[in-house]
N, CA, C and O atoms as CSV, one atom per row, in Angstrom:
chain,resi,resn,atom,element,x,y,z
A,1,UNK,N,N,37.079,6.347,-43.680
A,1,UNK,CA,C,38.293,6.900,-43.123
A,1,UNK,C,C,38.041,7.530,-41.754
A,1,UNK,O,O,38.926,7.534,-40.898
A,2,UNK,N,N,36.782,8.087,-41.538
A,2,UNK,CA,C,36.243,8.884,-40.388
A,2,UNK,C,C,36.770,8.050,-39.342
A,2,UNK,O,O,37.632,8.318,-38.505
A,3,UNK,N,N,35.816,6.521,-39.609
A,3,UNK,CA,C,35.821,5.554,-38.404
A,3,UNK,C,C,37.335,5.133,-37.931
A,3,UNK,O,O,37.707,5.010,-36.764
A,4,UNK,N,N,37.961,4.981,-38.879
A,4,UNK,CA,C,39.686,4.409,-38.518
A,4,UNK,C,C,40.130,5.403,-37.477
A,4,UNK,O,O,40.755,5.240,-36.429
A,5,UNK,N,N,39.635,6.480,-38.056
A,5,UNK,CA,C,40.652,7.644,-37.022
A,5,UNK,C,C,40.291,8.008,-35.966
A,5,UNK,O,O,40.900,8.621,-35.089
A,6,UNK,N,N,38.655,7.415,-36.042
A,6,UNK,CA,C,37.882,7.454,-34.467
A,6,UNK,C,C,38.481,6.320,-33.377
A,6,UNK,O,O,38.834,6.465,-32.206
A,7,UNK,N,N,38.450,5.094,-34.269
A,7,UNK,CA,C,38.755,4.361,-33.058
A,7,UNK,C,C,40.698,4.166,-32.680
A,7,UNK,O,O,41.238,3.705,-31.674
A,8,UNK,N,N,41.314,4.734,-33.955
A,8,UNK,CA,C,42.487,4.987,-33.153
A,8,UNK,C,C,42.599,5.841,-32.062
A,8,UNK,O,O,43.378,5.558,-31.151
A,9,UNK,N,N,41.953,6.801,-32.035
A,9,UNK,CA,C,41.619,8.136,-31.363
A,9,UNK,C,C,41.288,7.140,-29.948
A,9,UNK,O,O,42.222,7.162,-29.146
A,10,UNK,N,N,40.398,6.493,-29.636
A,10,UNK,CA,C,39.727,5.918,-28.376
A,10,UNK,C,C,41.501,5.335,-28.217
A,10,UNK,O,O,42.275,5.798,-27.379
A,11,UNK,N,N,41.804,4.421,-29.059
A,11,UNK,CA,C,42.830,3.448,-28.256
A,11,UNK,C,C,43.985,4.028,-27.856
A,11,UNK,O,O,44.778,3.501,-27.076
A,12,UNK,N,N,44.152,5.395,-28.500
A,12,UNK,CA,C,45.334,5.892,-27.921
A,12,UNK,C,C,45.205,6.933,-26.713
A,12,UNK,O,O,46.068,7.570,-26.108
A,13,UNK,N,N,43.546,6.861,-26.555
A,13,UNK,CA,C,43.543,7.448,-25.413
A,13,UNK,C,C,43.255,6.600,-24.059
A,13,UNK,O,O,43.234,6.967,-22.884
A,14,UNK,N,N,43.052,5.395,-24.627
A,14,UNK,CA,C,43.403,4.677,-23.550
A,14,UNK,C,C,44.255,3.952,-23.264
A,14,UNK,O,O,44.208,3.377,-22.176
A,15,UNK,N,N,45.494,3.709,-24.302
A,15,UNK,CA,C,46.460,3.704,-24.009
A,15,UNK,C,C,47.203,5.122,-22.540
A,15,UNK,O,O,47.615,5.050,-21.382
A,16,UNK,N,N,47.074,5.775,-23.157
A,16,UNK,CA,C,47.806,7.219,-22.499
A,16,UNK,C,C,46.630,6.989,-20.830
A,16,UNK,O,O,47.384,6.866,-19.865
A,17,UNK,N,N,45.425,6.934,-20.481
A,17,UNK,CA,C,45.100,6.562,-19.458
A,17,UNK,C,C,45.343,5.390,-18.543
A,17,UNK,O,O,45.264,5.305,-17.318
A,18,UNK,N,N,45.649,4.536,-19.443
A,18,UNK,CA,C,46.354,3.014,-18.665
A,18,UNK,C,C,47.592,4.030,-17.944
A,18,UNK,O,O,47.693,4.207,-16.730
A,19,UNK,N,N,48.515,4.656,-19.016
A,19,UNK,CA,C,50.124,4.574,-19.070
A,19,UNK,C,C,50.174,5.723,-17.636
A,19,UNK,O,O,51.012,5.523,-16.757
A,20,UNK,N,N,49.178,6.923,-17.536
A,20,UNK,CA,C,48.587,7.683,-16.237
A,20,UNK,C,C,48.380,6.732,-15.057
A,20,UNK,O,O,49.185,6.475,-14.162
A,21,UNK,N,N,47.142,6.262,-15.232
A,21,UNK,CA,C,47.086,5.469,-14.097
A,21,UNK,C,C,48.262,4.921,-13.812
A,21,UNK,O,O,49.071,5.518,-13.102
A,22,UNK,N,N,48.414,4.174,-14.131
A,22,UNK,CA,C,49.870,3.046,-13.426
A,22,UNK,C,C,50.845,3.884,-13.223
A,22,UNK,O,O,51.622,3.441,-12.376
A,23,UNK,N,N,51.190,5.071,-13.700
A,23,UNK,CA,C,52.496,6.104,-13.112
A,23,UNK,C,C,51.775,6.278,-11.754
A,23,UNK,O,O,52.386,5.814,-10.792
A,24,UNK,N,N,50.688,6.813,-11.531
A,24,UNK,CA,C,49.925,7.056,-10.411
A,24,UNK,C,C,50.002,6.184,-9.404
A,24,UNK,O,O,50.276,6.582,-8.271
A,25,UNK,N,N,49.757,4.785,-9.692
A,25,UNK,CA,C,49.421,3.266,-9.114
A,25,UNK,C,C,50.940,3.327,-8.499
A,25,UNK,O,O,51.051,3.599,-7.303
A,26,UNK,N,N,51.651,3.178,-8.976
A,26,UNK,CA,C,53.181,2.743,-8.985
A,26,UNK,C,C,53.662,4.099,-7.787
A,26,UNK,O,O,53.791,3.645,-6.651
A,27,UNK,N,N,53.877,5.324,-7.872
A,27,UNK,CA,C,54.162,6.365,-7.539
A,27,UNK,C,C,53.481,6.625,-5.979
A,27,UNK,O,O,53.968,7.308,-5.078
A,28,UNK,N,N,52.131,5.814,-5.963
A,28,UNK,CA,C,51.549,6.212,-4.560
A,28,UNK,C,C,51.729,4.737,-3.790
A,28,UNK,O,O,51.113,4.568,-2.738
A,29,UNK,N,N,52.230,4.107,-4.104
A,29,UNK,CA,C,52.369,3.182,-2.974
A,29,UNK,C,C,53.155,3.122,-1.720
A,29,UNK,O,O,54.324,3.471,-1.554
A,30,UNK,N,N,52.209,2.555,-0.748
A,30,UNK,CA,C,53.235,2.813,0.717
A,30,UNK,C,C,54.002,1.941,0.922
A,30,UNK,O,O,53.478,0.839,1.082
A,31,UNK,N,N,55.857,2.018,1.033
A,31,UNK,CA,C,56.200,1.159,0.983
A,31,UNK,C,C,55.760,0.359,2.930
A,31,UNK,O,O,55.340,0.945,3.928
A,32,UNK,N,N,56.092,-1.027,2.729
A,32,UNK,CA,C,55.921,-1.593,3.956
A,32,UNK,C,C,57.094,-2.517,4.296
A,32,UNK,O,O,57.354,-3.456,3.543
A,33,UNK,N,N,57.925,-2.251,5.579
A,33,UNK,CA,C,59.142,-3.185,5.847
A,33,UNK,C,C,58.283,-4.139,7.280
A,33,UNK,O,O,57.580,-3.863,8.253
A,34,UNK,N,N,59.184,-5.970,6.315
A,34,UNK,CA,C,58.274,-6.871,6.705
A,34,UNK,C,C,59.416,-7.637,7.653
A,34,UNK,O,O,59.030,-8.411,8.529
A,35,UNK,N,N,60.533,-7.442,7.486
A,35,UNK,CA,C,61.625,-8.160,8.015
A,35,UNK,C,C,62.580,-7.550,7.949
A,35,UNK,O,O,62.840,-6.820,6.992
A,36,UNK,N,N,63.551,-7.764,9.269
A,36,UNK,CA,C,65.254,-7.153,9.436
A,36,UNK,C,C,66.331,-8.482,9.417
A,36,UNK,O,O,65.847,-9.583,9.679
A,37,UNK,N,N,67.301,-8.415,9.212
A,37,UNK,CA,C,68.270,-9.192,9.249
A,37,UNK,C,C,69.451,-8.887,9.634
A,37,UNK,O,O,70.040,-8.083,8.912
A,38,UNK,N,N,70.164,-9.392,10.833
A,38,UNK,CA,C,71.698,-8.738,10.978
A,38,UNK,C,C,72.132,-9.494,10.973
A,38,UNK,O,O,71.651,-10.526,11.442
A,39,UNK,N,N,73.392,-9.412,10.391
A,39,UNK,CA,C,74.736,-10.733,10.687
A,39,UNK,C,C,75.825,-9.634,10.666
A,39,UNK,O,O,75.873,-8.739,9.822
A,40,UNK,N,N,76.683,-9.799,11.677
A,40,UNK,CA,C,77.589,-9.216,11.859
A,40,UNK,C,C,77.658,-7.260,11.709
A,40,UNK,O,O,77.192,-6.520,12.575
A,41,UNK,N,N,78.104,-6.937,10.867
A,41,UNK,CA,C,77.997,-5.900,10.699
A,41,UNK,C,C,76.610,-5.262,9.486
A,41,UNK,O,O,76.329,-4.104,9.178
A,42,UNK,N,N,76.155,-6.231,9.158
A,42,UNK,CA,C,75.254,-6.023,8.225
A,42,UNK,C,C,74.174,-5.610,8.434
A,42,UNK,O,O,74.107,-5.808,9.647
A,43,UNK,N,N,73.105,-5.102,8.115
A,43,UNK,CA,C,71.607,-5.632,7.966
A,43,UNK,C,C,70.631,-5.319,6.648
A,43,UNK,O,O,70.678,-4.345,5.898
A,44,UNK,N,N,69.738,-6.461,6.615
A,44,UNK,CA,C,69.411,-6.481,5.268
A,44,UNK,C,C,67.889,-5.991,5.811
A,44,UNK,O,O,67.292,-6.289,6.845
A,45,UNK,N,N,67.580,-5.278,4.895
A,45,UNK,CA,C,65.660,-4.627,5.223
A,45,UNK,C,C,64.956,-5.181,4.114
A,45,UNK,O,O,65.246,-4.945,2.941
A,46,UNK,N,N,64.015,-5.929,4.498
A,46,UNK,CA,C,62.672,-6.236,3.158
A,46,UNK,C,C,62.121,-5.681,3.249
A,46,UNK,O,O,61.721,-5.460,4.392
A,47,UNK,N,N,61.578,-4.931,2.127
A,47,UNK,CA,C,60.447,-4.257,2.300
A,47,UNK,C,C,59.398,-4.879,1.144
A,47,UNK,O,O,59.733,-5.756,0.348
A,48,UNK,N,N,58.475,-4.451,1.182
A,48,UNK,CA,C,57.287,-4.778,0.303
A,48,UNK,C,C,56.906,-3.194,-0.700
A,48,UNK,O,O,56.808,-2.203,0.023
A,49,UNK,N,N,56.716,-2.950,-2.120
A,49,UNK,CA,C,56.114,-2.177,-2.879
A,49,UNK,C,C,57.081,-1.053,-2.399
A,49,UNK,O,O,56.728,0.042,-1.961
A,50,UNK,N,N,58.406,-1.519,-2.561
A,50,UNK,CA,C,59.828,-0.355,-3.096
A,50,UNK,C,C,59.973,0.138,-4.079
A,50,UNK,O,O,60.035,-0.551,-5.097
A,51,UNK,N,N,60.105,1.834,-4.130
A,51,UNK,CA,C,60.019,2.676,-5.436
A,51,UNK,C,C,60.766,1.960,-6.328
A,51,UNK,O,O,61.604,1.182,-5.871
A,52,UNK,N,N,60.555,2.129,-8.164
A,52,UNK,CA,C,60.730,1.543,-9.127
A,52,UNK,C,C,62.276,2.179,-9.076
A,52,UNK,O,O,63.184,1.351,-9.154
A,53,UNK,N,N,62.626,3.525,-8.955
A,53,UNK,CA,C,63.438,4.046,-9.691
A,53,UNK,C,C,65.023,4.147,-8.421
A,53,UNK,O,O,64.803,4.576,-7.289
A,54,UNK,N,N,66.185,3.798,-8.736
A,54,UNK,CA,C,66.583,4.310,-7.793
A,54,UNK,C,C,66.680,5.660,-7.086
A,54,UNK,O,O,67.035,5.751,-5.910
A,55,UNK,N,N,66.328,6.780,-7.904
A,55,UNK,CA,C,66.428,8.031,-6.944
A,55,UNK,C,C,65.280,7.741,-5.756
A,55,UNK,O,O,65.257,8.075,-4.571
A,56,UNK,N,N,64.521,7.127,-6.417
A,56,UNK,CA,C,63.034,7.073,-5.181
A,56,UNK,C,C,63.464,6.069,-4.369
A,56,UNK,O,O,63.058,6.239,-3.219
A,57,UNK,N,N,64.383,4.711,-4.564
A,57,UNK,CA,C,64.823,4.288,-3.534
A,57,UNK,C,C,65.580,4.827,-2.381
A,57,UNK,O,O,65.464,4.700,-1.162
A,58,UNK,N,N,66.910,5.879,-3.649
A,58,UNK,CA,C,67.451,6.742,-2.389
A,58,UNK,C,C,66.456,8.022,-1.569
A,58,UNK,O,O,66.930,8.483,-0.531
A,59,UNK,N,N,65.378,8.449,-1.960
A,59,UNK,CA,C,64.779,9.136,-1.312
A,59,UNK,C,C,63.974,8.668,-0.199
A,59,UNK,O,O,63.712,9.175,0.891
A,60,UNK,N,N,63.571,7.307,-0.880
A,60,UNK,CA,C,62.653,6.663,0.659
A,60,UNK,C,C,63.847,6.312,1.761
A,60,UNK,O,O,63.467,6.499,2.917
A,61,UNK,N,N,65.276,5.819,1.628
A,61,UNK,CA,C,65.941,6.116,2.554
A,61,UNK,C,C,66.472,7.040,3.014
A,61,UNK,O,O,66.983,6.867,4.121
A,62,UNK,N,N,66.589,8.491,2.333
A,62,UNK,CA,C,66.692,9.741,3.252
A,62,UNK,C,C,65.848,10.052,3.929
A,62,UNK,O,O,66.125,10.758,4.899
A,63,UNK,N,N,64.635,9.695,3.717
A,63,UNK,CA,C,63.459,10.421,4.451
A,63,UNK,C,C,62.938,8.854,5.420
A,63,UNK,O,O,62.153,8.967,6.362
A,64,UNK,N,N,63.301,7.982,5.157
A,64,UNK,CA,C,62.983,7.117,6.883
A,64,UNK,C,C,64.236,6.663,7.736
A,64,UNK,O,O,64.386,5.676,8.457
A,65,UNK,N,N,65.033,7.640,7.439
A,65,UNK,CA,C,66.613,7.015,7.910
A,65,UNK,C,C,66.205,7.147,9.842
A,65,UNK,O,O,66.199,6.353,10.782
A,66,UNK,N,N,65.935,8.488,9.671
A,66,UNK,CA,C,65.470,8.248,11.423
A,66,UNK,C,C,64.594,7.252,12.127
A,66,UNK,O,O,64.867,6.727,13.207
A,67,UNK,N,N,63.457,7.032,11.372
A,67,UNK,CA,C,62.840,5.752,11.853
A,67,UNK,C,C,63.620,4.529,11.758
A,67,UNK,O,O,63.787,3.678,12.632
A,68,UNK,N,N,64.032,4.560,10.683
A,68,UNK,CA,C,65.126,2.863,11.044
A,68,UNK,C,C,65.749,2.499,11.809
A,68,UNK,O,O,65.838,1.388,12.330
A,69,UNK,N,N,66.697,4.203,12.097
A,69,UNK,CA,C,67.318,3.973,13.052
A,69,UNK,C,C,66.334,3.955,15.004
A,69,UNK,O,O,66.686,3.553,16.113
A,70,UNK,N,N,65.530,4.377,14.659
A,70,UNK,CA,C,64.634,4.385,16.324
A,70,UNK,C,C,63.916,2.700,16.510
A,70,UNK,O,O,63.764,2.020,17.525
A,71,UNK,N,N,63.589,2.430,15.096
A,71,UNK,CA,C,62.659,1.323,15.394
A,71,UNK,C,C,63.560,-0.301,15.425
A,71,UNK,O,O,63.314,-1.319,16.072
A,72,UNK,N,N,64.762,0.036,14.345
A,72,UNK,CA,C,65.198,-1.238,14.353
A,72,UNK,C,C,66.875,-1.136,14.943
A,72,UNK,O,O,67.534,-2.151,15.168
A,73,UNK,N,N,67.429,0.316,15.146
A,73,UNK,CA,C,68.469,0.575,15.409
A,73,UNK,C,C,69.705,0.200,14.123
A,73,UNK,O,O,70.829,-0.149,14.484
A,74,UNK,N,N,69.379,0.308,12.706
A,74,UNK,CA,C,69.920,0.186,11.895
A,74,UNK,C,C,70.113,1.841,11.120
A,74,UNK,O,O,69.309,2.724,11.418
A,75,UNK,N,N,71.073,2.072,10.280
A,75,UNK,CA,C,72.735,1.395,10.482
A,75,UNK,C,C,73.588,0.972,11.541
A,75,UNK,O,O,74.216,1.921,12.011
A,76,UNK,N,N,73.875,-0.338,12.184
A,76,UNK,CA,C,74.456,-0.113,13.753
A,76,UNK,C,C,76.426,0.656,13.403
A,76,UNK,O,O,77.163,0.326,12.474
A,77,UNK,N,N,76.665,1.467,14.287
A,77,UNK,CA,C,78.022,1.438,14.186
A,77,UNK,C,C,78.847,0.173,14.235
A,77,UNK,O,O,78.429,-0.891,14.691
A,78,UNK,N,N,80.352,0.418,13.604
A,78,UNK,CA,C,81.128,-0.807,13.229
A,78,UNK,C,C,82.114,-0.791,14.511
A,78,UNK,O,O,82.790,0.218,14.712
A,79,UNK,N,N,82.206,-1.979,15.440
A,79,UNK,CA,C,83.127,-1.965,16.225
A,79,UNK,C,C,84.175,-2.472,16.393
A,79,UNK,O,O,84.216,-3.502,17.065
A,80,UNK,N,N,85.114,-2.036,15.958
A,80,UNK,CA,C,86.357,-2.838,15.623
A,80,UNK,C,C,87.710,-2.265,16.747
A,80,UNK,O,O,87.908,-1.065,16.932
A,81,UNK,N,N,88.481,-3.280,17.363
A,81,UNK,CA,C,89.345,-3.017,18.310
A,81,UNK,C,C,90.381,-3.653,17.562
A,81,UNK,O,O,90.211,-4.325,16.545
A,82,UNK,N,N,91.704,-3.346,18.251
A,82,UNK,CA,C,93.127,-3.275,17.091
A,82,UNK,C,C,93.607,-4.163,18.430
A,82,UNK,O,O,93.877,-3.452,19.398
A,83,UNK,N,N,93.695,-5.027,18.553
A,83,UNK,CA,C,94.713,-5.668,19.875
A,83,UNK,C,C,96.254,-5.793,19.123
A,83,UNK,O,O,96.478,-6.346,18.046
A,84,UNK,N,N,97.164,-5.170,19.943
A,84,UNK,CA,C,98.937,-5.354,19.275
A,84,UNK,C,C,99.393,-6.641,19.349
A,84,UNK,O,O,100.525,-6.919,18.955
């Protein structure tokens, strides 16, 4: 009985170290934007190793909104004229 509970003991602790690491793995990655796209009023951003969760998506765009806008000039304003 000793041994059963030993080696559950190992696997669930390496379970729980896999399940660490990879929160870690996942959590520290830098994201990297590889391409822009505009059509019309649009633009689409690729990026490479984008947070899993959406709050972390919306946080990586609060916190590089100024660079987007310096490096790629995105969000562009919408220009729309009314002719009568």
């Amino acid at each position: 009985m000793q041994v059963k509970n030993k080696n559950l003991l190992y696997i669930l602790a390496m379970i729980a170290f896999l399940l660490v690491g990879s929160f870690f793995w996942f959590s520290l990655r830098t994201v990297e934007i590889f391409a822009v796209h505009e059509n019309d009023n649009f633009s689409d951003v690729l990026v490479k190793e984008f947070p899993l969760t959406d709050h972390g998506k919306i946080n990586w765009w609060l916190n590089n909104k100024a660079m987007l806008k310096e490096r790629f000039n995105i969000p562009k304003r919408q220009v729309t004229a009314v002719l009568p």
